[in-house]
Residue, then its C-alpha position, 0 to 999 in steps of 0.5 A: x489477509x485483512x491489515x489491521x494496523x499500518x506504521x510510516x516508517x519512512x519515505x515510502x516505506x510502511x510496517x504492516x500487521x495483518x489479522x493473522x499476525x503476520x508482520x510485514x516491513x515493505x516499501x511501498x513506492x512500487x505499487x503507487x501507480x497511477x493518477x490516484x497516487x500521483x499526490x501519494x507519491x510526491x507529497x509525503x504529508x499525503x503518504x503519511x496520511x495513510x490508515x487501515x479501514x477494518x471494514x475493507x481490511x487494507x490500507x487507505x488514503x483519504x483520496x479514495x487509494x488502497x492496496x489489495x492486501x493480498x498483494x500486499x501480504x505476499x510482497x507480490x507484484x500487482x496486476x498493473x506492476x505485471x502489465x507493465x513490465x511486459x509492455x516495457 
């Protein structure tokens, strides 16, 4: 389920290729969670910033943030998504 090539299409929302050739359209904005994102999701010079790193065949930012890519190939909600929709 490796990405291999990642396209900004617009505010949150980015095309995605995968090794099998699976292609995904998908907004991101759901899955940036947390303090690592907190500049991914409010700057979109930072958003854009994102690329594939073959090596760990997913999506990055420069600051150290990815997204599992499984989750990411199935549209699925992420660990953190789940847990807080049942604290809420």
């Amino acid at each position: 389920m490796d990405i291999t090539h990642v396209e900004v299409l617009h505010d949150h929302v980015v095309w995605l290729r995968f090794a099998d050739g699976f292609e995904r359209t998908i907004d991101l904005a759901p899955y940036l969670h947390g303090p690592i994102f907190a500049e991914i999701r409010t700057n979109p010079a930072a958003f854009t910033a994102v690329h594939v790193d073959l090596e760990a065949g997913t999506i990055v930012w420069p600051n150290g943030a990815d997204l599992a890519p499984d989750v990411l190939y199935e549209g699925r909600r992420s660990a953190r998504m789940a847990a807080e929709a049942q604290a809420s």
